[in-house]
PDB file with one MODEL, atoms N, CA, C and O in Angstrom:
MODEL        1
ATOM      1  N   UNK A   1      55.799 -43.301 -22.162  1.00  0.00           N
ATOM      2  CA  UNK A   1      54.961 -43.292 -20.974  1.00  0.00           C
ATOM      3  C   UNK A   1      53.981 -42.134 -21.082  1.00  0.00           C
ATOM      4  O   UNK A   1      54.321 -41.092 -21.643  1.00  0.00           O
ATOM      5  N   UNK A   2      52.786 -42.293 -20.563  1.00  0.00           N
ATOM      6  CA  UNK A   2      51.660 -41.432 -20.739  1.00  0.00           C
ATOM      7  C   UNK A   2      51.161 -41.171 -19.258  1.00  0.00           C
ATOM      8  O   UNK A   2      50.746 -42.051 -18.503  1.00  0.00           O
ATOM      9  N   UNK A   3      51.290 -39.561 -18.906  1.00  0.00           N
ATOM     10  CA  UNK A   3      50.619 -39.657 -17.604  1.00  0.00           C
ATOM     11  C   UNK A   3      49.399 -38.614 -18.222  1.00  0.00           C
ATOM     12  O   UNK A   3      49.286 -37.607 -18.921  1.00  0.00           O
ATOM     13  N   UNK A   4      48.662 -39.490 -17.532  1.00  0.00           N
ATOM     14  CA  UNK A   4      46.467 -38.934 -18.021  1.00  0.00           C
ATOM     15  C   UNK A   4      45.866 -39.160 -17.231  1.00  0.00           C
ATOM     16  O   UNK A   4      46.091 -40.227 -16.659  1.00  0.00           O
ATOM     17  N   UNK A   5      44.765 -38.297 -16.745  1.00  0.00           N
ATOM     18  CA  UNK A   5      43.882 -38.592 -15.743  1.00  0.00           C
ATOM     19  C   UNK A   5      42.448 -38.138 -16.374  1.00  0.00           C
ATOM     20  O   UNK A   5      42.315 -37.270 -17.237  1.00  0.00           O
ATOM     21  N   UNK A   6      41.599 -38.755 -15.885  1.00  0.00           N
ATOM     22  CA  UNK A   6      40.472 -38.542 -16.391  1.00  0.00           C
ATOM     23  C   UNK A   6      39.239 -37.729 -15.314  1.00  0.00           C
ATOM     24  O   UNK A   6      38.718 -38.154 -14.282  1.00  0.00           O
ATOM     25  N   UNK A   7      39.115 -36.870 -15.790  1.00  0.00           N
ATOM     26  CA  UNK A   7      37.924 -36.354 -14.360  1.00  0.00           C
ATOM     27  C   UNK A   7      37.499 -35.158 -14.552  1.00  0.00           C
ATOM     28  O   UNK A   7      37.885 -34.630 -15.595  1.00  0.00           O
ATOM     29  N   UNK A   8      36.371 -34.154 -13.422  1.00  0.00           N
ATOM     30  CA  UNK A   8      36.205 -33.068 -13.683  1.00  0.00           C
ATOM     31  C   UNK A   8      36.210 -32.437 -13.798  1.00  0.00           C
ATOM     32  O   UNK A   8      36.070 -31.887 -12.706  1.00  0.00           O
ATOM     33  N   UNK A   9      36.375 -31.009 -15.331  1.00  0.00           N
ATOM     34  CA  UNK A   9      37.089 -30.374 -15.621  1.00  0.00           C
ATOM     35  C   UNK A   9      37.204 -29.271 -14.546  1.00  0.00           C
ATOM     36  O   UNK A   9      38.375 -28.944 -14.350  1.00  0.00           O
ATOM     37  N   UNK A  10      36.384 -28.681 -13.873  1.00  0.00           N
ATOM     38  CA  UNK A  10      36.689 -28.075 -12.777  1.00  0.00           C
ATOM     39  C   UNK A  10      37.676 -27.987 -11.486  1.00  0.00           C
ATOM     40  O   UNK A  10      38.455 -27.210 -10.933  1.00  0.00           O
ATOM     41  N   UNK A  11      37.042 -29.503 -11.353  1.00  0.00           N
ATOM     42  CA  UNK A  11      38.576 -30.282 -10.202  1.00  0.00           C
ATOM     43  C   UNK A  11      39.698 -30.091 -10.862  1.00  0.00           C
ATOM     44  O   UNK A  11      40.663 -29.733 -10.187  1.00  0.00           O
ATOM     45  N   UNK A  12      39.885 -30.275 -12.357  1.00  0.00           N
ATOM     46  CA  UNK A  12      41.467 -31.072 -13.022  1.00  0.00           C
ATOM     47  C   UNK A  12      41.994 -29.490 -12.906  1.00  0.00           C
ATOM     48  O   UNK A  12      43.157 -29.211 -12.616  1.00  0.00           O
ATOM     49  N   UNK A  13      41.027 -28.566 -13.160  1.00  0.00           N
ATOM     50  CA  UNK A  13      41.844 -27.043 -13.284  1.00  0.00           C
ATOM     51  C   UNK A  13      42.440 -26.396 -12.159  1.00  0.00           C
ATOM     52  O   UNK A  13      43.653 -26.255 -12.002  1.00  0.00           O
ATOM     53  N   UNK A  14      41.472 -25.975 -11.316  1.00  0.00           N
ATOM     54  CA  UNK A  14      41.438 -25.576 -10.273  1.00  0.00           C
ATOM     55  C   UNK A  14      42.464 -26.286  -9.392  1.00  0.00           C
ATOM     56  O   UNK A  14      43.555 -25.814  -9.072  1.00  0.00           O
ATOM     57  N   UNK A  15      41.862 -27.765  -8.955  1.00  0.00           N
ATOM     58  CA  UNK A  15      42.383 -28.183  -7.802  1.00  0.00           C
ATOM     59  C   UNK A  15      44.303 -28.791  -8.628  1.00  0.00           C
ATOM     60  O   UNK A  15      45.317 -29.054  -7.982  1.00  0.00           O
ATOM     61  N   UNK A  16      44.171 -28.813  -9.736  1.00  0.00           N
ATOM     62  CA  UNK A  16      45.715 -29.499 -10.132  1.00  0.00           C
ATOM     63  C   UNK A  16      46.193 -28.490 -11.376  1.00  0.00           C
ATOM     64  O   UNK A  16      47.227 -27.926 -11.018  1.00  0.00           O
ATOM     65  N   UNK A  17      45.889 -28.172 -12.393  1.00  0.00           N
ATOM     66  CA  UNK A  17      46.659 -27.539 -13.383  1.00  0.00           C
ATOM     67  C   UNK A  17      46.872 -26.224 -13.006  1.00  0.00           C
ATOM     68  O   UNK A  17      48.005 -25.834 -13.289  1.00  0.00           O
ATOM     69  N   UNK A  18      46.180 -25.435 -12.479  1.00  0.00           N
ATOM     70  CA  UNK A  18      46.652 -24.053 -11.674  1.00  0.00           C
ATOM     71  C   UNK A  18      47.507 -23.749 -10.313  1.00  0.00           C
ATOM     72  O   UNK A  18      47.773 -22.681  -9.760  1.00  0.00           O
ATOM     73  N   UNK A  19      47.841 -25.135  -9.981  1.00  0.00           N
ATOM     74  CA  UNK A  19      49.173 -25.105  -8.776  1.00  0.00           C
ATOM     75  C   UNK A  19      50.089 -25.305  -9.815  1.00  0.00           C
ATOM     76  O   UNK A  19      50.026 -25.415 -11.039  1.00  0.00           O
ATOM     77  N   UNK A  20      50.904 -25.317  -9.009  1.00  0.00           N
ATOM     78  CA  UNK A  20      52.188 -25.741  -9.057  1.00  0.00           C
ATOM     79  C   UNK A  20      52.790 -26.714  -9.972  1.00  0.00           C
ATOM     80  O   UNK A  20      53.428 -26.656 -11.023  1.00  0.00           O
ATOM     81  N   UNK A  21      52.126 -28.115  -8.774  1.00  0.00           N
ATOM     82  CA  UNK A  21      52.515 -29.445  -9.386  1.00  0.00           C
ATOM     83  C   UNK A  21      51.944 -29.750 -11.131  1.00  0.00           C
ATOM     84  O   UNK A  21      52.418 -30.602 -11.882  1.00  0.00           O
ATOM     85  N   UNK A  22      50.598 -28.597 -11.517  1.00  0.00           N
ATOM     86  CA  UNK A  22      50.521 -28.966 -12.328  1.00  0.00           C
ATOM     87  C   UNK A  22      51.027 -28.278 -13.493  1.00  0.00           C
ATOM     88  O   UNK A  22      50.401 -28.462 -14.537  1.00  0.00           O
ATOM     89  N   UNK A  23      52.155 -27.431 -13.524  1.00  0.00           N
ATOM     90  CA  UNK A  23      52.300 -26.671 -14.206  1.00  0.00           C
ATOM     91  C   UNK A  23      53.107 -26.985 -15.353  1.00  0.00           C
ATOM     92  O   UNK A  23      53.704 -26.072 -15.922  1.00  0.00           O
ATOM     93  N   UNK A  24      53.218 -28.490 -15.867  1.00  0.00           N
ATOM     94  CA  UNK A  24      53.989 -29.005 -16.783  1.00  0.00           C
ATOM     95  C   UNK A  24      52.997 -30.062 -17.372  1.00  0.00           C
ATOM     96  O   UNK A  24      53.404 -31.165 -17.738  1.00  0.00           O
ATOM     97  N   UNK A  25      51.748 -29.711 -17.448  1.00  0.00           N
ATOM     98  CA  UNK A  25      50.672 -30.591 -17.763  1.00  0.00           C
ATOM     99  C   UNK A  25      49.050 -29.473 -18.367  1.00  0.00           C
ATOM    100  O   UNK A  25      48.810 -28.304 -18.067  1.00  0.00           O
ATOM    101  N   UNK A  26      48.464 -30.153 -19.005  1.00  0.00           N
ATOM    102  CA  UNK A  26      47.045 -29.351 -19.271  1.00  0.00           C
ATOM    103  C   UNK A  26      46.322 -30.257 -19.865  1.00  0.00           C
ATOM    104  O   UNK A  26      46.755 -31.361 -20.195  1.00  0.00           O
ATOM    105  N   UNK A  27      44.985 -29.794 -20.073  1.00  0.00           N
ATOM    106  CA  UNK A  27      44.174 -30.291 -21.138  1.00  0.00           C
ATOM    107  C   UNK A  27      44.540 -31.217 -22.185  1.00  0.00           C
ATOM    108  O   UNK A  27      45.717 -31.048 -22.506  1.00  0.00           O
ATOM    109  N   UNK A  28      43.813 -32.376 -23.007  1.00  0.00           N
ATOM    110  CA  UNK A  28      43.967 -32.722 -24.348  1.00  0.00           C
ATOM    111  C   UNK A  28      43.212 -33.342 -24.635  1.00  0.00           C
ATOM    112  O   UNK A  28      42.883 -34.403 -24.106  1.00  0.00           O
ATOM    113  N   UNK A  29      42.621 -32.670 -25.816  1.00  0.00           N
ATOM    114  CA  UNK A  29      41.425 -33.480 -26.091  1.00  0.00           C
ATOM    115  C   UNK A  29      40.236 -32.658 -25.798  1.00  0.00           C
ATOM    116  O   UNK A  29      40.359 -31.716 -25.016  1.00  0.00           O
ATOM    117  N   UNK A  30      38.813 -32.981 -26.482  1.00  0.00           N
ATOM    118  CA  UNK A  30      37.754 -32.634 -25.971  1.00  0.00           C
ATOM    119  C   UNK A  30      37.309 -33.066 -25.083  1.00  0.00           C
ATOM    120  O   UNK A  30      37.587 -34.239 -24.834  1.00  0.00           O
ATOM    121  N   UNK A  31      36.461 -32.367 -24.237  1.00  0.00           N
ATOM    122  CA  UNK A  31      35.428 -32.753 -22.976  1.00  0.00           C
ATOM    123  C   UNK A  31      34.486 -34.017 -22.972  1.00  0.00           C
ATOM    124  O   UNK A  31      33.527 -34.364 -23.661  1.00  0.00           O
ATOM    125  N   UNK A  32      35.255 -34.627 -21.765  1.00  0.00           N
ATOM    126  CA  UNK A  32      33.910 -35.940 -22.318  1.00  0.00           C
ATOM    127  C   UNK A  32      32.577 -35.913 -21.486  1.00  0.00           C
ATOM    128  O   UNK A  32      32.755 -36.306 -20.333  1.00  0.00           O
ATOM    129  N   UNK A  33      31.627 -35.643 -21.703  1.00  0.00           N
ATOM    130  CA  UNK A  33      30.100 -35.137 -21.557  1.00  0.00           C
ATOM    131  C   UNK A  33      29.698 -36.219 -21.705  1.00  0.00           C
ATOM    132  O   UNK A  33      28.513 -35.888 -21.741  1.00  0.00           O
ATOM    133  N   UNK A  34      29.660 -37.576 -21.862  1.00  0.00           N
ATOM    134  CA  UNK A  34      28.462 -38.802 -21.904  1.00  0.00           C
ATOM    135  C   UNK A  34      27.589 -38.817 -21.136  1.00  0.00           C
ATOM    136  O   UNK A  34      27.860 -39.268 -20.024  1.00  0.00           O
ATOM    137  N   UNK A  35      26.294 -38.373 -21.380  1.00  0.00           N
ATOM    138  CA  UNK A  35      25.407 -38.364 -20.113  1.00  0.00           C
ATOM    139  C   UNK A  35      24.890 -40.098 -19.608  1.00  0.00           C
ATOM    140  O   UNK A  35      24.117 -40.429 -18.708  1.00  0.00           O
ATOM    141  N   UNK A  36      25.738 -41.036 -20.677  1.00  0.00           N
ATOM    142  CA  UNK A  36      25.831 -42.551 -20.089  1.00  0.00           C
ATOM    143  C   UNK A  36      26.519 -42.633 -18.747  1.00  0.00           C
ATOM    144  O   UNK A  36      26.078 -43.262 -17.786  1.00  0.00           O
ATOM    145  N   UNK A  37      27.854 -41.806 -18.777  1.00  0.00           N
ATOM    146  CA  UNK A  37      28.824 -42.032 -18.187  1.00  0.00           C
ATOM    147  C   UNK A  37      28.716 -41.164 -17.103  1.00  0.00           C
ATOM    148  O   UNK A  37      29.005 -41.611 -15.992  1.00  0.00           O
ATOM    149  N   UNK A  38      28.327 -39.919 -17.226  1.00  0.00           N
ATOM    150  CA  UNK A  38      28.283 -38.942 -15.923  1.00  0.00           C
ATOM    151  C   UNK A  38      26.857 -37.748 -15.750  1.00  0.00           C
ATOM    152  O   UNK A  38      26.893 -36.682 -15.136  1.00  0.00           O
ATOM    153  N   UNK A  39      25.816 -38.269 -16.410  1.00  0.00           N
ATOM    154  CA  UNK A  39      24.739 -37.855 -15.446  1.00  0.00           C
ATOM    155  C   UNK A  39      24.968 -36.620 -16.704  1.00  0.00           C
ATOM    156  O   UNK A  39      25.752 -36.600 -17.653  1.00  0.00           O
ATOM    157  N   UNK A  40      23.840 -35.550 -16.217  1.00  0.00           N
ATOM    158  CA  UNK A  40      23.485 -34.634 -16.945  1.00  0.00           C
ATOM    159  C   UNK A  40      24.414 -33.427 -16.150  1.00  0.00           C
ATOM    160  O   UNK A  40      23.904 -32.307 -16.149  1.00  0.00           O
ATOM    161  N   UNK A  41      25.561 -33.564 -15.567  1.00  0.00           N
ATOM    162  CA  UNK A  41      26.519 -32.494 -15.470  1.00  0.00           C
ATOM    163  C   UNK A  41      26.538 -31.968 -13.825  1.00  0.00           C
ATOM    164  O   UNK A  41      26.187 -32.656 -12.866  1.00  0.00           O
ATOM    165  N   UNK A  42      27.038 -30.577 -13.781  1.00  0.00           N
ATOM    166  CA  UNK A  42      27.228 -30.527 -12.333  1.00  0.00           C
ATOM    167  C   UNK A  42      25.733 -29.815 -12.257  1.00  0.00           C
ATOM    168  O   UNK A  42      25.042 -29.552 -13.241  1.00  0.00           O
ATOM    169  N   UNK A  43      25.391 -29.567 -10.897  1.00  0.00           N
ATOM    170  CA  UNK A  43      24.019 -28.978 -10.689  1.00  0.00           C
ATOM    171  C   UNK A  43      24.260 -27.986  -9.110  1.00  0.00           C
ATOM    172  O   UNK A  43      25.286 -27.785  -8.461  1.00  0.00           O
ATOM    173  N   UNK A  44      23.184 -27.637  -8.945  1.00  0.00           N
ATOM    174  CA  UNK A  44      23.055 -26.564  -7.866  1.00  0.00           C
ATOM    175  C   UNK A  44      22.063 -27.359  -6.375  1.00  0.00           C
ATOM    176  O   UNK A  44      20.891 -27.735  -6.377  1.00  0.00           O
ATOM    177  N   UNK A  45      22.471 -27.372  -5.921  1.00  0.00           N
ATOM    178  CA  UNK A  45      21.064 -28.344  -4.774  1.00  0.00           C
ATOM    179  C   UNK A  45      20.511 -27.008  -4.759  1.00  0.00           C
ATOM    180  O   UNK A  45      21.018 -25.901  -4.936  1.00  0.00           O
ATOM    181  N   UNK A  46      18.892 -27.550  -4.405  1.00  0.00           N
ATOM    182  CA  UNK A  46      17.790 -26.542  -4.265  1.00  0.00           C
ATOM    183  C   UNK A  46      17.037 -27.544  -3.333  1.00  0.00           C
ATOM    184  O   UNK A  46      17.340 -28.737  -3.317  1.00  0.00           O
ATOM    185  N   UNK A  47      16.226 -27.112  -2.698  1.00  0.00           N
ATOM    186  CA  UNK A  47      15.014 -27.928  -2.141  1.00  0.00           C
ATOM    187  C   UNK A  47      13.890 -28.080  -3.109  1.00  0.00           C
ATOM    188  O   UNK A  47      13.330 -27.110  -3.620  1.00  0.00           O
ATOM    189  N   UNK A  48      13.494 -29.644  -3.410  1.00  0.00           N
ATOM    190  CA  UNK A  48      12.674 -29.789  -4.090  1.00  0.00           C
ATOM    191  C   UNK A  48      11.475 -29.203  -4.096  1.00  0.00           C
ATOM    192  O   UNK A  48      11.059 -29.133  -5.253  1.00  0.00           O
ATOM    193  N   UNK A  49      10.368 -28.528  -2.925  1.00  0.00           N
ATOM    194  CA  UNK A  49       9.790 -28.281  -2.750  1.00  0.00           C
ATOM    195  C   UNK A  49       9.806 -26.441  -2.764  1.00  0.00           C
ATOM    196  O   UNK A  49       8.940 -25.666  -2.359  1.00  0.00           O
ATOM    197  N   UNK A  50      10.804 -26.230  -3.235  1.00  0.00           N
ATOM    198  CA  UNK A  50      10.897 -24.685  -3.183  1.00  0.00           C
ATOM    199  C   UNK A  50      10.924 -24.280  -4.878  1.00  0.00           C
ATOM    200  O   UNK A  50      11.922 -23.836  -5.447  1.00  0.00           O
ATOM    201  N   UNK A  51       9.869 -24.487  -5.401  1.00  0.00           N
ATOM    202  CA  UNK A  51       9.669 -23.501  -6.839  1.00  0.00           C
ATOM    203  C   UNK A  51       9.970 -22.468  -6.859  1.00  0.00           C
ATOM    204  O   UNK A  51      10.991 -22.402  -7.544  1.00  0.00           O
ATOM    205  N   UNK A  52       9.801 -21.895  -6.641  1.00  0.00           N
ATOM    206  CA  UNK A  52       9.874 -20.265  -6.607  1.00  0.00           C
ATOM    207  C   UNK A  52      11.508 -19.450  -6.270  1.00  0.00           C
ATOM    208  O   UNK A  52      11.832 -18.292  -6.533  1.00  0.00           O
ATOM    209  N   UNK A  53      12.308 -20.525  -5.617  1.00  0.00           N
ATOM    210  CA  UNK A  53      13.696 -20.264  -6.093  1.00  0.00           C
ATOM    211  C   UNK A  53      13.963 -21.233  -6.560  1.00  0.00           C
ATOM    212  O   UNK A  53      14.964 -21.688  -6.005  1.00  0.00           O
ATOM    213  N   UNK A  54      13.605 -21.852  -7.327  1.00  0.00           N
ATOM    214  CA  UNK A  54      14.027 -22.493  -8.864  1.00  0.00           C
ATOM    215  C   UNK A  54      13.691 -21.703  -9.395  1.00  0.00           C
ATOM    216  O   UNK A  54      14.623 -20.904  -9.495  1.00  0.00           O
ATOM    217  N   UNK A  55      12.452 -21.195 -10.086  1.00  0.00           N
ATOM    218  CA  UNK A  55      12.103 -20.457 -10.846  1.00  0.00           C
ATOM    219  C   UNK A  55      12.985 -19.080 -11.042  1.00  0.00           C
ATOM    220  O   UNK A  55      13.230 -18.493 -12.096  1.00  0.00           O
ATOM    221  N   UNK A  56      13.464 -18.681  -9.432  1.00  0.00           N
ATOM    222  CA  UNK A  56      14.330 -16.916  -9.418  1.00  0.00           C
ATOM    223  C   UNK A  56      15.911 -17.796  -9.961  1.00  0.00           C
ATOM    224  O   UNK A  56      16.703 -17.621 -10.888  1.00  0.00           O
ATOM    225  N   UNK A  57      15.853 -18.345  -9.324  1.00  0.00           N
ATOM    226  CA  UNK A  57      17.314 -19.004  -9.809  1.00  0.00           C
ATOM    227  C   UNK A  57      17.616 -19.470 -11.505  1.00  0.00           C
ATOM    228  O   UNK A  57      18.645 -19.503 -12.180  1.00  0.00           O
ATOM    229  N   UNK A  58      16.327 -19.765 -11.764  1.00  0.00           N
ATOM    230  CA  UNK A  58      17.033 -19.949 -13.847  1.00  0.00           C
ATOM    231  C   UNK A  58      16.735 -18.395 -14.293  1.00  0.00           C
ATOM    232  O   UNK A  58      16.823 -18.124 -15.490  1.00  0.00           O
ATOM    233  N   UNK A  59      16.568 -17.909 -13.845  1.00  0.00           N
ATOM    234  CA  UNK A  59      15.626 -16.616 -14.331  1.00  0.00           C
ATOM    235  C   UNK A  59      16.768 -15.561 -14.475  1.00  0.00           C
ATOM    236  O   UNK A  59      16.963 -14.852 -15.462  1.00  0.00           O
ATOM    237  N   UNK A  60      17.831 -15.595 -12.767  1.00  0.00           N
ATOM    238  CA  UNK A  60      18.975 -15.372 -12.693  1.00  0.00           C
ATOM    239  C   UNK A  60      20.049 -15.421 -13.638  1.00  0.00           C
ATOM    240  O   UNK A  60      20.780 -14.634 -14.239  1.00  0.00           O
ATOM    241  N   UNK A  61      19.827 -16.860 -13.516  1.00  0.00           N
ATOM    242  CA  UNK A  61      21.024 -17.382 -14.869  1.00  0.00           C
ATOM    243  C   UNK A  61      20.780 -16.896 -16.311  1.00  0.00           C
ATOM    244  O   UNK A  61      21.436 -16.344 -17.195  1.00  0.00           O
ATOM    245  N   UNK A  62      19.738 -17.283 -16.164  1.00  0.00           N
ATOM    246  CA  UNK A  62      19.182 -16.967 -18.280  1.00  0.00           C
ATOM    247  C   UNK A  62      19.470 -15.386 -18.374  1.00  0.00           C
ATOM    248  O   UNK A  62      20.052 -14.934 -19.361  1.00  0.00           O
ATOM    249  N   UNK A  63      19.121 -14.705 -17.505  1.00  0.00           N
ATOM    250  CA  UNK A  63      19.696 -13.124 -17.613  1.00  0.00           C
ATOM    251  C   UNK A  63      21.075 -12.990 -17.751  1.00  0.00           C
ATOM    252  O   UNK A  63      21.464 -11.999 -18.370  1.00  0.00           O
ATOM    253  N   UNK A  64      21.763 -13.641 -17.384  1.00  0.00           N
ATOM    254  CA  UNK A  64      23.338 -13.518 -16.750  1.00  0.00           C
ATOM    255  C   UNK A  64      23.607 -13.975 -18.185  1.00  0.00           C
ATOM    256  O   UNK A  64      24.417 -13.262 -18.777  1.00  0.00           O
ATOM    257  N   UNK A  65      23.143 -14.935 -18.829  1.00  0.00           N
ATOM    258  CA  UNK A  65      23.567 -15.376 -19.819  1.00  0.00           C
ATOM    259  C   UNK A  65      23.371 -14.537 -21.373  1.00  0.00           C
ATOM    260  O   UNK A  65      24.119 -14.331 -22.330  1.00  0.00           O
ATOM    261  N   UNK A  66      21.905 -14.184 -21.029  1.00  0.00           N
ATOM    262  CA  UNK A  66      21.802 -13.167 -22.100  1.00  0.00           C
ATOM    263  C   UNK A  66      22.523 -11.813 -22.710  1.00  0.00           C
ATOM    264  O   UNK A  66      22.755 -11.417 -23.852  1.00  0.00           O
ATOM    265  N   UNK A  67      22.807 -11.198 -21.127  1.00  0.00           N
ATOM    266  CA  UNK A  67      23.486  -9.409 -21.241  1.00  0.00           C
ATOM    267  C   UNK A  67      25.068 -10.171 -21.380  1.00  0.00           C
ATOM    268  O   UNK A  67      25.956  -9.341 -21.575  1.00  0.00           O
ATOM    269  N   UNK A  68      25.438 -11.296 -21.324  1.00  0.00           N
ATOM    270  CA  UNK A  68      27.001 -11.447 -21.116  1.00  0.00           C
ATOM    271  C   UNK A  68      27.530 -11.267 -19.966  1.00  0.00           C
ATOM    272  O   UNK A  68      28.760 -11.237 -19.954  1.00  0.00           O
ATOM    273  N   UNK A  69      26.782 -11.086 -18.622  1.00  0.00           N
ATOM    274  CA  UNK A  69      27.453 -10.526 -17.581  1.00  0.00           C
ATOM    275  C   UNK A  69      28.553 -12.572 -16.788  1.00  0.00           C
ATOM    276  O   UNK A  69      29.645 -12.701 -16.235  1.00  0.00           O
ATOM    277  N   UNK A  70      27.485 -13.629 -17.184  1.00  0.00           N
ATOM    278  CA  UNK A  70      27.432 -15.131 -16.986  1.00  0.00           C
ATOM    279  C   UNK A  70      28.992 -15.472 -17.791  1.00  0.00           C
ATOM    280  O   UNK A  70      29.883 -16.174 -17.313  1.00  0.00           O
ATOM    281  N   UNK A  71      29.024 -14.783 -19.092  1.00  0.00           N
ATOM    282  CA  UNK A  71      30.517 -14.900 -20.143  1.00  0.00           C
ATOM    283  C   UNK A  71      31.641 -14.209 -19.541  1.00  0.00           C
ATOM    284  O   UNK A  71      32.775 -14.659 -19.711  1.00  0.00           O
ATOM    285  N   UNK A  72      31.433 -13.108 -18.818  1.00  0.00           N
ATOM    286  CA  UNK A  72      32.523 -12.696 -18.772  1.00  0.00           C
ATOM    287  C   UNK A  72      33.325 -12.812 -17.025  1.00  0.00           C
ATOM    288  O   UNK A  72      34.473 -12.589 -16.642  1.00  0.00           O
ATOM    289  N   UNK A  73      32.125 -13.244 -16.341  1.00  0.00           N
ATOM    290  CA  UNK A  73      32.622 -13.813 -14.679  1.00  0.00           C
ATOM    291  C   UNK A  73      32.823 -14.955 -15.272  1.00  0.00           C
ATOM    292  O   UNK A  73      33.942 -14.998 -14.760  1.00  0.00           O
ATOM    293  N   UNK A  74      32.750 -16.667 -16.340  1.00  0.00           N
ATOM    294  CA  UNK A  74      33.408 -17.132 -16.671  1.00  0.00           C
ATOM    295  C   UNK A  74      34.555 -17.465 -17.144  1.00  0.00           C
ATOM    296  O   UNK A  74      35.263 -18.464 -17.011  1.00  0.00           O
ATOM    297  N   UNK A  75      34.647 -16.498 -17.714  1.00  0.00           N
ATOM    298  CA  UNK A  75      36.071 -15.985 -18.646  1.00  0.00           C
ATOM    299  C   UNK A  75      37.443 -15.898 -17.163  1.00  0.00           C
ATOM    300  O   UNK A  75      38.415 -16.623 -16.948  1.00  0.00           O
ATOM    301  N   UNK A  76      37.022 -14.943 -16.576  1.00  0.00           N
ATOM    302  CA  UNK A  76      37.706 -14.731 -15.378  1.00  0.00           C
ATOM    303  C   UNK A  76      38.260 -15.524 -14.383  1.00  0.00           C
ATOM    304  O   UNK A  76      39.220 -15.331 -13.637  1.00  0.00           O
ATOM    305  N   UNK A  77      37.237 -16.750 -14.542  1.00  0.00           N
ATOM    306  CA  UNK A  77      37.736 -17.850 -13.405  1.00  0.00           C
ATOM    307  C   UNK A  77      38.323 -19.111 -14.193  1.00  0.00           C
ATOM    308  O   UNK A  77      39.245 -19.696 -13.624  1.00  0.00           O
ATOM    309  N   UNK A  78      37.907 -19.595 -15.420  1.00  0.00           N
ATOM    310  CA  UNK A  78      37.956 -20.620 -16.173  1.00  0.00           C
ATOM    311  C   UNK A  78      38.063 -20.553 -17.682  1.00  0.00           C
ATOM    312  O   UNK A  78      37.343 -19.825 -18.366  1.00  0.00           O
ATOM    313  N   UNK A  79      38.981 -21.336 -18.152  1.00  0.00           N
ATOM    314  CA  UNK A  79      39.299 -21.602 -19.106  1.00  0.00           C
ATOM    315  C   UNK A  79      39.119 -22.470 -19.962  1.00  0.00           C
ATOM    316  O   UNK A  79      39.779 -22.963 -20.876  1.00  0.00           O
ATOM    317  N   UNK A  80      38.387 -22.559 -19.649  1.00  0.00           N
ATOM    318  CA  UNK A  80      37.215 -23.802 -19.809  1.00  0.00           C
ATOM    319  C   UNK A  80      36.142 -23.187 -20.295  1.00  0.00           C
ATOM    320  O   UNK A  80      35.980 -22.036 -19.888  1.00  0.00           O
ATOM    321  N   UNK A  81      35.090 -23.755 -21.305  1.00  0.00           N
ATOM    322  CA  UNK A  81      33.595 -23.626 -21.210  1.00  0.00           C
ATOM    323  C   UNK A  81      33.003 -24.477 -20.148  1.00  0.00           C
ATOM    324  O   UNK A  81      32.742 -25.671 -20.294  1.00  0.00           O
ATOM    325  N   UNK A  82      32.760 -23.601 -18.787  1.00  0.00           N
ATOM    326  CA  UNK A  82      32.322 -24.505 -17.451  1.00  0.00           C
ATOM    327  C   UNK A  82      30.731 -24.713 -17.712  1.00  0.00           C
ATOM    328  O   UNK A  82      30.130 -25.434 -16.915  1.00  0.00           O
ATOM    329  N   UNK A  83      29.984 -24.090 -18.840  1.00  0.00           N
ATOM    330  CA  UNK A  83      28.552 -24.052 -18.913  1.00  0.00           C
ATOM    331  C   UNK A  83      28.341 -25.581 -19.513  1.00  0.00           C
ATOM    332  O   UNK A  83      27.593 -26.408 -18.990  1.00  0.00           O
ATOM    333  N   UNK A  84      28.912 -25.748 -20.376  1.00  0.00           N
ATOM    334  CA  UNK A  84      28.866 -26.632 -21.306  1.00  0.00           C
ATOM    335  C   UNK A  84      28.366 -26.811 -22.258  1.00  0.00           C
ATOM    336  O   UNK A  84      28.448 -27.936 -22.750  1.00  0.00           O
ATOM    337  N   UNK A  85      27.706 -25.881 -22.858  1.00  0.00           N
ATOM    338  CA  UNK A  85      27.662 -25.679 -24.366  1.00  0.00           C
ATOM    339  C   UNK A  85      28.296 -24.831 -25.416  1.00  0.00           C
ATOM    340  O   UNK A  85      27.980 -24.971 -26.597  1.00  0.00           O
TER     341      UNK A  85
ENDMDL
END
């Protein structure tokens, strides 16, 4: 018998493998990313009409990502690569 669920790695961690109930279960396998199957990933709502925090907002990130500060508040919450690359 095989118990497997399929879904997002965020939900599967958070909301089930870090309680309790899930503590006789984890991961297997690689991440399935099909952008057939689920879109180009999770995203941030913004108002379309607001450039200018889009613009502060990747600007944010790409910094965060560069100095490592983005790697290591990841590291901390997830065990996971939540970026996805």
């Amino acid at each position: 018998r095989l118990d497997a669920a399929l879904q997002d790695e965020v939900a599967a961690s958070e909301g089930f493998l870090k309680q309790p109930a899930g503590k006789d279960f984890a991961f297997a396998g690689p991440s399935v990313k099909d952008k057939k199957f689920f879109g180009d990933g999770t995203g941030i709502g913004l108002r379309k009409d607001d450039s200018e925090l889009k613009a502060a907002f990747d600007k944010a990130l790409a910094d965060m990502r560069k100095d490592g500060t983005y790697d290591k508040m990841a590291k901390k919450y997830f065990d996971f690569n939540v970026y996805g690359d």
